[in-house]
Biopython code that builds the backbone (N, CA, C, O; Angstrom):
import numpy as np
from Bio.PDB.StructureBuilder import StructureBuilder

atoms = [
    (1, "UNK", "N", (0.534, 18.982, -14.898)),
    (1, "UNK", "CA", (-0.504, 17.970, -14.862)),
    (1, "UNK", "C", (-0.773, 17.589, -13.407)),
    (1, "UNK", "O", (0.156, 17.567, -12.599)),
    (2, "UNK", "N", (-2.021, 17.290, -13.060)),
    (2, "UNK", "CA", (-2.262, 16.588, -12.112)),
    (2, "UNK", "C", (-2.892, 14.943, -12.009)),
    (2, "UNK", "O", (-3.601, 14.306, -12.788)),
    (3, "UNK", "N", (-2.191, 14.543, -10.481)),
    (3, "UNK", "CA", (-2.432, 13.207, -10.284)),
    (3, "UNK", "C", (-2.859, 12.695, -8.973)),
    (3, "UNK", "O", (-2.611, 13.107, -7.840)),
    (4, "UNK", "N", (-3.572, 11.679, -9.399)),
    (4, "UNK", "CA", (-3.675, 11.152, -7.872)),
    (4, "UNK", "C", (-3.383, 9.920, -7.681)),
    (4, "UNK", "O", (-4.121, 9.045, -8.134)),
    (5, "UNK", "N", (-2.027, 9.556, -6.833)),
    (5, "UNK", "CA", (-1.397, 8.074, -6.508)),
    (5, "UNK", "C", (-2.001, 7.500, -5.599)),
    (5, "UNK", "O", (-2.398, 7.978, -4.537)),
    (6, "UNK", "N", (-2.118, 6.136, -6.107)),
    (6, "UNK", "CA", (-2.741, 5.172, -5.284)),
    (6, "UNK", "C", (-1.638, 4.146, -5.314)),
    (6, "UNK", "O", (-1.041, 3.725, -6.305)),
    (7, "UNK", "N", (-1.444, 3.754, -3.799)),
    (7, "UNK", "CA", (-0.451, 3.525, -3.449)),
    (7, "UNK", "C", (-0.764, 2.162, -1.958)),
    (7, "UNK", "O", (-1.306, 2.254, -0.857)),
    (8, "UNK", "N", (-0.105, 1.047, -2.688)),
    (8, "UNK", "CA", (-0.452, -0.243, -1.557)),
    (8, "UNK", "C", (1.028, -0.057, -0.779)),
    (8, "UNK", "O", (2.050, 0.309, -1.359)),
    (9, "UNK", "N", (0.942, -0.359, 0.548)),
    (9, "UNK", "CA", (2.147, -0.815, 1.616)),
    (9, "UNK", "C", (1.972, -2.332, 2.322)),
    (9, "UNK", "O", (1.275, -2.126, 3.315)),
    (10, "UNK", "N", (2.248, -3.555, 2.260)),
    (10, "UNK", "CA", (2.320, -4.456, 2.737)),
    (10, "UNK", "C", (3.538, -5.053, 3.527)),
    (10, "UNK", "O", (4.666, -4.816, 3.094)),
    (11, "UNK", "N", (3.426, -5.594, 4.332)),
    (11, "UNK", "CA", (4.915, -6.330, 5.130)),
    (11, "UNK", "C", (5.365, -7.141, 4.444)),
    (11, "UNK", "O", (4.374, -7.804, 4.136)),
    (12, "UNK", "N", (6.217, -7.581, 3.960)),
    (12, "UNK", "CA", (6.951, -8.351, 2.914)),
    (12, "UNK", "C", (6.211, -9.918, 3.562)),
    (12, "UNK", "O", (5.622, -9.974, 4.642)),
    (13, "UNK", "N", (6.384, -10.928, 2.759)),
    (13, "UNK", "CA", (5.979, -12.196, 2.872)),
    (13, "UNK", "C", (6.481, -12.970, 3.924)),
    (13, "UNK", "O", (5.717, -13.717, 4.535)),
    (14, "UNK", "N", (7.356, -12.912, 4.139)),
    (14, "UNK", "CA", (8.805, -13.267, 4.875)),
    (14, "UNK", "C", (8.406, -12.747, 6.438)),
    (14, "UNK", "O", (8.606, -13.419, 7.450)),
    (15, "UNK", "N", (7.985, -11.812, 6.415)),
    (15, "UNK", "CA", (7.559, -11.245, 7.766)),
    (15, "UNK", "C", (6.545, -11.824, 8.512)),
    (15, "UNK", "O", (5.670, -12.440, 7.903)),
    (16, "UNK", "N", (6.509, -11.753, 9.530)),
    (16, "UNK", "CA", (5.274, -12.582, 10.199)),
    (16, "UNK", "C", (4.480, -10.766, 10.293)),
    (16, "UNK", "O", (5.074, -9.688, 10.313)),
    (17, "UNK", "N", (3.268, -10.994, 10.325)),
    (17, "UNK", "CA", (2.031, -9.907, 10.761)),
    (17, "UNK", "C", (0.890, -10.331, 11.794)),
    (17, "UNK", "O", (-0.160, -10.965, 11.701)),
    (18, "UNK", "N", (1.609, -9.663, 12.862)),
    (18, "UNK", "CA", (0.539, -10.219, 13.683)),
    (18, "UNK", "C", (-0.570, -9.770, 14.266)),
    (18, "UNK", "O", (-1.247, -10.171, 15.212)),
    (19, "UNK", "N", (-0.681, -8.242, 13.030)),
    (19, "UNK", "CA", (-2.538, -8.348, 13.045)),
    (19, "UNK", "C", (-2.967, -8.653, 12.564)),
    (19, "UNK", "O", (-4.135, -8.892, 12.867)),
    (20, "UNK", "N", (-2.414, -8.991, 11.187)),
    (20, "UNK", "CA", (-3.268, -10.054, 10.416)),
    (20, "UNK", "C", (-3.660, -11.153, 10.749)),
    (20, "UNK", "O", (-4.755, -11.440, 10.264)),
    (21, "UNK", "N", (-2.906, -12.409, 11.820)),
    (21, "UNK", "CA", (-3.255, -13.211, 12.352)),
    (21, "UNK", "C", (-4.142, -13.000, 13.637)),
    (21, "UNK", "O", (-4.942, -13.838, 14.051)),
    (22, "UNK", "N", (-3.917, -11.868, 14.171)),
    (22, "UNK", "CA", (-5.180, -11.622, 14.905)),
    (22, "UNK", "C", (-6.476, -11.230, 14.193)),
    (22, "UNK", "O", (-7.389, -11.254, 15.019)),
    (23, "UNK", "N", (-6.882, -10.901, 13.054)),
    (23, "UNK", "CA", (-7.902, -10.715, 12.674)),
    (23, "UNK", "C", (-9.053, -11.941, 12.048)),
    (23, "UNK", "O", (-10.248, -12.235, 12.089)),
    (24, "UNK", "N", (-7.319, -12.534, 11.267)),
    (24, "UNK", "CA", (-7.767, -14.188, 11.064)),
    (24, "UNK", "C", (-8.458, -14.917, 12.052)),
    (24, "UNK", "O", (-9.521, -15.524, 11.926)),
    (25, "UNK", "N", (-7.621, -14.773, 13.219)),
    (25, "UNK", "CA", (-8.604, -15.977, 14.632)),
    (25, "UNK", "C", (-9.495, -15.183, 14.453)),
    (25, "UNK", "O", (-10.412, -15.942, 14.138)),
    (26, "UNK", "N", (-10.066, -13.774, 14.411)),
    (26, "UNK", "CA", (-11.058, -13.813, 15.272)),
    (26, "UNK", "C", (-12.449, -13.571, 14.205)),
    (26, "UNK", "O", (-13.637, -13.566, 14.531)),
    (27, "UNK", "N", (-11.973, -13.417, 13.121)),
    (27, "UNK", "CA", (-13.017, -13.835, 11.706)),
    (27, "UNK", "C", (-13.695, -16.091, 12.032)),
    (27, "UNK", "O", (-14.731, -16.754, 12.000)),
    (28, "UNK", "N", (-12.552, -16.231, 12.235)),
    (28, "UNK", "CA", (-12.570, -17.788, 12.779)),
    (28, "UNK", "C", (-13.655, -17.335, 13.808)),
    (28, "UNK", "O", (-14.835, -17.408, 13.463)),
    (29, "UNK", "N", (-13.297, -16.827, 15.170)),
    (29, "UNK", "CA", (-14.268, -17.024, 16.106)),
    (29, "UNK", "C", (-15.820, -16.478, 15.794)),
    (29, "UNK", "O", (-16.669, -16.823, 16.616)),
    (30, "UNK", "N", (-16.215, -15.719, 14.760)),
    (30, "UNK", "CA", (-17.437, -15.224, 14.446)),
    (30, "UNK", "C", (-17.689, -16.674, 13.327)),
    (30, "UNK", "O", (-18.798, -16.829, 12.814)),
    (31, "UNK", "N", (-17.087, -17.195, 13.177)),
    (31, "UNK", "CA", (-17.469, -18.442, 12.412)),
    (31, "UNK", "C", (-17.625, -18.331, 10.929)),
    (31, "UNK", "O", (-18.435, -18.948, 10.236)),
    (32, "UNK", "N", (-16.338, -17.066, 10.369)),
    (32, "UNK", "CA", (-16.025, -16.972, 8.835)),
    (32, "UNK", "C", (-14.519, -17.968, 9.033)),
    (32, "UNK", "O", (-13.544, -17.700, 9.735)),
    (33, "UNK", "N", (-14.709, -18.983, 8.292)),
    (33, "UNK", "CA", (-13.945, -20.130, 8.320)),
    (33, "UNK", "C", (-13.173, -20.101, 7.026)),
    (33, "UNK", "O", (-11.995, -20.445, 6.924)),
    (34, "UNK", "N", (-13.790, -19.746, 6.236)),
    (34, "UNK", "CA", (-13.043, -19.886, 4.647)),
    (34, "UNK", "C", (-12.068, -19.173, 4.040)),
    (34, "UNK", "O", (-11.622, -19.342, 2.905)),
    (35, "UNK", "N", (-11.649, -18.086, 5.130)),
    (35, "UNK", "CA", (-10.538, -17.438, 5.475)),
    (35, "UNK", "C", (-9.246, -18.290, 5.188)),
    (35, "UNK", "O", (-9.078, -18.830, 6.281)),
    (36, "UNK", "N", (-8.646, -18.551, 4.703)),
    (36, "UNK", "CA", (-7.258, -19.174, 5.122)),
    (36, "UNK", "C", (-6.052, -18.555, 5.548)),
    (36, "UNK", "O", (-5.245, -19.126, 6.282)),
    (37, "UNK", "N", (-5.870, -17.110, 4.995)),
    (37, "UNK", "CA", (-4.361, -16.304, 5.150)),
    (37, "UNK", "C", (-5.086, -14.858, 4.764)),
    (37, "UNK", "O", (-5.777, -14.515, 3.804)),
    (38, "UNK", "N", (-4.500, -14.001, 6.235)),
    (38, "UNK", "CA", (-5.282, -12.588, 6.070)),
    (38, "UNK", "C", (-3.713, -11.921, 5.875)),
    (38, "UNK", "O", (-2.710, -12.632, 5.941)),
    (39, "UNK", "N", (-3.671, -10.738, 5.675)),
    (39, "UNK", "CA", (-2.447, -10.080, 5.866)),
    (39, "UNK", "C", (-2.995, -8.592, 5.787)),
    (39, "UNK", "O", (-4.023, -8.309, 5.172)),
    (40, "UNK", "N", (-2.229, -7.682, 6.454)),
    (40, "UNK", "CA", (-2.935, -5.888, 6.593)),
    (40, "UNK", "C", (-1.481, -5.109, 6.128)),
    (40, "UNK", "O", (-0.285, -5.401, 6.137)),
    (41, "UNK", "N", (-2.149, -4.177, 5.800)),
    (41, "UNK", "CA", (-1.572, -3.172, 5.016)),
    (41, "UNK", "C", (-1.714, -1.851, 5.544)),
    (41, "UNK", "O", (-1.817, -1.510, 6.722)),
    (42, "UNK", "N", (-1.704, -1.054, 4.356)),
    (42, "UNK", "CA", (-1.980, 0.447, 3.947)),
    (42, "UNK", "C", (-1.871, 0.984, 3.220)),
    (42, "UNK", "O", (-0.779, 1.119, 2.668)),
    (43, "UNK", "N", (-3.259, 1.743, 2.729)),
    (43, "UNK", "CA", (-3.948, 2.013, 1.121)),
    (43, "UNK", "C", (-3.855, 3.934, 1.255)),
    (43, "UNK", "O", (-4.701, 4.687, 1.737)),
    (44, "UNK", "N", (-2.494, 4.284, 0.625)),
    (44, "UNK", "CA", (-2.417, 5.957, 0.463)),
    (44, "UNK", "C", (-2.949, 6.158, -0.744)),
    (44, "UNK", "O", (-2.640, 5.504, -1.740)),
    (45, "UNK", "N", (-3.970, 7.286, -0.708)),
    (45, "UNK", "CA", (-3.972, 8.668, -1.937)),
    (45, "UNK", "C", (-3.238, 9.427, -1.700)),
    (45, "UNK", "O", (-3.078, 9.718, -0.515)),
    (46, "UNK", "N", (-2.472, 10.079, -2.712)),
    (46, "UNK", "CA", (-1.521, 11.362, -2.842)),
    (46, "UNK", "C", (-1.997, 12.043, -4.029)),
    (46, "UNK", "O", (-1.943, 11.695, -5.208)),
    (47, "UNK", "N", (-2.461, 13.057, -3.499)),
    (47, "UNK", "CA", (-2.571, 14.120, -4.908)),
    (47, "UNK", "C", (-1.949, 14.897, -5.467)),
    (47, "UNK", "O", (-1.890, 16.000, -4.923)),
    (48, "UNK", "N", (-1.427, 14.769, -6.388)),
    (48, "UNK", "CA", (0.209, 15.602, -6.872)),
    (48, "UNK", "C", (0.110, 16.811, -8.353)),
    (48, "UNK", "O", (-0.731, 17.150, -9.186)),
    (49, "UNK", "N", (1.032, 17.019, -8.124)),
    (49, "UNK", "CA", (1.301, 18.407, -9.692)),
    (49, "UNK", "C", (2.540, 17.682, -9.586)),
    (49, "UNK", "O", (3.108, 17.558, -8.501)),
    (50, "UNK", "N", (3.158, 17.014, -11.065)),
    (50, "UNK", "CA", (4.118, 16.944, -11.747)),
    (50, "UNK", "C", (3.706, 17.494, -13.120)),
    (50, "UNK", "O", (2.576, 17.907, -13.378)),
    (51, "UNK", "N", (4.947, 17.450, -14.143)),
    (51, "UNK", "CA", (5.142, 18.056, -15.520)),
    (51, "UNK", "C", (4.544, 17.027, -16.137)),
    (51, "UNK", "O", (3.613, 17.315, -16.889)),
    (52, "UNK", "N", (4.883, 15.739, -15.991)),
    (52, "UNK", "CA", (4.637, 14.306, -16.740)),
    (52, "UNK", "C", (4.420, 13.537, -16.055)),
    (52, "UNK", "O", (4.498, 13.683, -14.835)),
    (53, "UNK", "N", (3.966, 12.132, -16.826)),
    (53, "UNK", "CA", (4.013, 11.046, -15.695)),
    (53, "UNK", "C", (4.663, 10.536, -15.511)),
    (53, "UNK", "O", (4.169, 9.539, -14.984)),
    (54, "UNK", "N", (6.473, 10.370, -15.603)),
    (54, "UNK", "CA", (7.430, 9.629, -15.158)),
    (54, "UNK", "C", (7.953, 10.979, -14.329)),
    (54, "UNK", "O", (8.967, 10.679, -13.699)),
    (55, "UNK", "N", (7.654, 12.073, -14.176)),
    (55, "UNK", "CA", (7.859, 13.265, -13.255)),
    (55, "UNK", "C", (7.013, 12.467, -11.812)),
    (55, "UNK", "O", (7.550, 12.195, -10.738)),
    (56, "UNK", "N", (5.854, 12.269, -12.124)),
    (56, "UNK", "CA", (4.764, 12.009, -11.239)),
    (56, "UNK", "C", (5.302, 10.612, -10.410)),
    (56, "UNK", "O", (5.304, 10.634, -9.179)),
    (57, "UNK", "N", (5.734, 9.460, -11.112)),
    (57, "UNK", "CA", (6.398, 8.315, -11.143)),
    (57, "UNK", "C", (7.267, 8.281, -9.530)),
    (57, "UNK", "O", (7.126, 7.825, -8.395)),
    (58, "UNK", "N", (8.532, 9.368, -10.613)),
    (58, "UNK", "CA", (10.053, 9.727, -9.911)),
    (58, "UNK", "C", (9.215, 10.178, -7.914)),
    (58, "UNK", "O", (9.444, 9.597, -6.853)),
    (59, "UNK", "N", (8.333, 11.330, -8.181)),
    (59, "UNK", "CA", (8.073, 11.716, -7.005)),
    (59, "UNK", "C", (7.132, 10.932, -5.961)),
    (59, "UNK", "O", (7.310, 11.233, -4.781)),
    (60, "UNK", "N", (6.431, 10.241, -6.166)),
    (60, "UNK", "CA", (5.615, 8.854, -5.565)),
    (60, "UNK", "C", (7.003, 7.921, -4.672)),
    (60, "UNK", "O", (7.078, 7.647, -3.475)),
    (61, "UNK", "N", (8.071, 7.576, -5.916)),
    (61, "UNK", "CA", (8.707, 6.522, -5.810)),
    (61, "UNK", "C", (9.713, 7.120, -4.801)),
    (61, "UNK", "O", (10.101, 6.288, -3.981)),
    (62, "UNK", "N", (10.288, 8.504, -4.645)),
    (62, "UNK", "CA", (10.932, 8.814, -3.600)),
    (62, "UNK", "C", (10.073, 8.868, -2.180)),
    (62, "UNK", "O", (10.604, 8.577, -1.108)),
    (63, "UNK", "N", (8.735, 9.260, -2.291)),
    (63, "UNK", "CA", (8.195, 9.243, -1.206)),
    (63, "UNK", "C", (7.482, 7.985, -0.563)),
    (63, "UNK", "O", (6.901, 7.816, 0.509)),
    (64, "UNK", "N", (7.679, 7.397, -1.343)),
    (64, "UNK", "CA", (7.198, 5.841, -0.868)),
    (64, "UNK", "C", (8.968, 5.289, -0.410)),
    (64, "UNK", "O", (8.956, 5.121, 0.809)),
    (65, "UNK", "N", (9.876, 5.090, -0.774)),
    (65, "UNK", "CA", (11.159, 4.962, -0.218)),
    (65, "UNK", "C", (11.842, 5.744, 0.815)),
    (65, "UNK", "O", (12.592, 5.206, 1.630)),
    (66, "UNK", "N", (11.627, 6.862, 0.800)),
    (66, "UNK", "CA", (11.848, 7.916, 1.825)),
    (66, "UNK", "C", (11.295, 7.874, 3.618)),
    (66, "UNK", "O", (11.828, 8.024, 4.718)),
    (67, "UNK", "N", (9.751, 7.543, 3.014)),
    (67, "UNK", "CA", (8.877, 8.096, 4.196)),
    (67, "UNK", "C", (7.428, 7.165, 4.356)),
    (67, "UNK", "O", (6.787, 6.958, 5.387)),
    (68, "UNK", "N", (7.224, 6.808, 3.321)),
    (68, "UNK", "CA", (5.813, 5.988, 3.760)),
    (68, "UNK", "C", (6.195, 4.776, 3.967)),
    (68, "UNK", "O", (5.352, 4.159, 4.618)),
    (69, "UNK", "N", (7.220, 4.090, 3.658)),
    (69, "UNK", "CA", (7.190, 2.532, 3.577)),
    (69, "UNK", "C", (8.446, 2.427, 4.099)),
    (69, "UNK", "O", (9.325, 3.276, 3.951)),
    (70, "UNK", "N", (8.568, 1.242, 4.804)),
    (70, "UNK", "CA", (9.794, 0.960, 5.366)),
    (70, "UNK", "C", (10.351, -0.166, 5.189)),
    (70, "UNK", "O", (10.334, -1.162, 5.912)),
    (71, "UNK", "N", (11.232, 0.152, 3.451)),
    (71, "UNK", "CA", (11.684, -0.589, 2.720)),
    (71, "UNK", "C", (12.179, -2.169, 3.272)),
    (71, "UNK", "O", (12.088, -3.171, 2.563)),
    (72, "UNK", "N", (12.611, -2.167, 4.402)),
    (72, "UNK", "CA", (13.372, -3.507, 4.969)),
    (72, "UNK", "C", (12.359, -4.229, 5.245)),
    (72, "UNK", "O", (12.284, -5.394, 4.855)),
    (73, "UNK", "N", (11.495, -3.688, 5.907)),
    (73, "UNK", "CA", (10.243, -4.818, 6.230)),
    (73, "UNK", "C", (8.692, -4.773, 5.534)),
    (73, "UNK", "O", (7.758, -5.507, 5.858)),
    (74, "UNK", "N", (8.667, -3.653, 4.429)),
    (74, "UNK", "CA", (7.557, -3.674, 3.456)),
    (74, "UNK", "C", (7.959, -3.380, 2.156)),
    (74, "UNK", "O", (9.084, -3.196, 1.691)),
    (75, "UNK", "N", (6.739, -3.365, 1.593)),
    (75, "UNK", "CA", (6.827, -3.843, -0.372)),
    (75, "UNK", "C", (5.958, -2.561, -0.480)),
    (75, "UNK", "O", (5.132, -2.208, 0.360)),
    (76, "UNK", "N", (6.244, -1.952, -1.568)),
    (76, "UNK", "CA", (5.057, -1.139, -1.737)),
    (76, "UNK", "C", (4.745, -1.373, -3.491)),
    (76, "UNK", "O", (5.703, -1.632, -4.221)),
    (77, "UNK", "N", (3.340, -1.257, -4.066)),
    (77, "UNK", "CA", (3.293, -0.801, -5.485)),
    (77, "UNK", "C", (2.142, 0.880, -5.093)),
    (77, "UNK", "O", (1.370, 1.323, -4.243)),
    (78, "UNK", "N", (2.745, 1.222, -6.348)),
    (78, "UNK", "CA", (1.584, 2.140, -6.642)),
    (78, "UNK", "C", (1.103, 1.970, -8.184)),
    (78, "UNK", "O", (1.591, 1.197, -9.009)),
    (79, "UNK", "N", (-0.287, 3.148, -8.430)),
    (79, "UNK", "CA", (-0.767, 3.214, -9.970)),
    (79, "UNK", "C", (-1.145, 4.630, -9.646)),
    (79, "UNK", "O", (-1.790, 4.952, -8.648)),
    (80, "UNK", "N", (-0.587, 5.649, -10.783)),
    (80, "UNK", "CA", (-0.997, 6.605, -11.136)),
    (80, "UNK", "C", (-2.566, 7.060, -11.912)),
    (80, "UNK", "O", (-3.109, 6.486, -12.856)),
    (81, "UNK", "N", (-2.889, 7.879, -11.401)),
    (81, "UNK", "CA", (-4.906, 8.394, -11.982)),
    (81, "UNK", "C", (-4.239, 9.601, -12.555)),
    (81, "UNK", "O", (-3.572, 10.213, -11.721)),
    (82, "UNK", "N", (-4.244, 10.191, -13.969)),
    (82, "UNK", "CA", (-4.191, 11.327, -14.010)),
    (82, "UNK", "C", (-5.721, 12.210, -14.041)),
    (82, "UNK", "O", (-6.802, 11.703, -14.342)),
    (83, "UNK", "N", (-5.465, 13.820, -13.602)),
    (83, "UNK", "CA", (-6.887, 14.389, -13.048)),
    (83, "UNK", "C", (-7.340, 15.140, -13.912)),
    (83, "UNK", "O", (-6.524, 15.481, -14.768)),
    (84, "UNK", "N", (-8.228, 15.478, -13.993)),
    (84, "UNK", "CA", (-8.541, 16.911, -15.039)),
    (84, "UNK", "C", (-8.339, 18.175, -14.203)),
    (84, "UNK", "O", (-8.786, 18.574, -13.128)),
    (85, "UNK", "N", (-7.381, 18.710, -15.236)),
    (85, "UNK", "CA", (-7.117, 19.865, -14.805)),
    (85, "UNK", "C", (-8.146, 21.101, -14.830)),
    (85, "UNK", "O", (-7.805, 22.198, -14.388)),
]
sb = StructureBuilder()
sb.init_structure("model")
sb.init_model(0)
sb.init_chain("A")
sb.init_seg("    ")
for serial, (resi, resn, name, xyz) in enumerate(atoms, 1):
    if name == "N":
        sb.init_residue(resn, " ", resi, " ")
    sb.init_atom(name, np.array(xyz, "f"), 0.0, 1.0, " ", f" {name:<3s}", serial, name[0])
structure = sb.get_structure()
């Protein structure tokens, strides 16, 4: 089967982000005010061949722990799309 993971990375809460607060002031300085709390990320597609979808699951979840995210100071979720084959 094929899939395509969509996959969020954020800095845990706890963390300060300080491009997010730079983007905040400067949404402020163009005079978008209603902003209160920005925070930045990173939004992966992965397009995969597993057997199943807890195959598909298992391999996301090692590569998001492994290599895309850096468990101590980010959170990650993902959601699986399955594709037509």
């Amino acid at each position: 089967m094929k899939f395509t993971a969509h996959i969020d990375i954020m800095p845990l809460d706890e963390l300060l982000d300080p491009q997010g607060k730079a983007v905040l002031k400067n949404l402020h300085n163009i005079d978008i005010n209603e902003v209160k709390q920005l925070r930045i990320g990173k939004h992966i597609t992965m397009d995969l061949a597993a057997d199943d979808v807890k195959a598909a699951e298992a391999i996301v979840e090692k590569a998001c722990k492994k290599l895309l995210a850096n468990v101590i100071m980010e959170r990650y979720e993902f959601r699986l799309e399955a594709k037509e084959e």
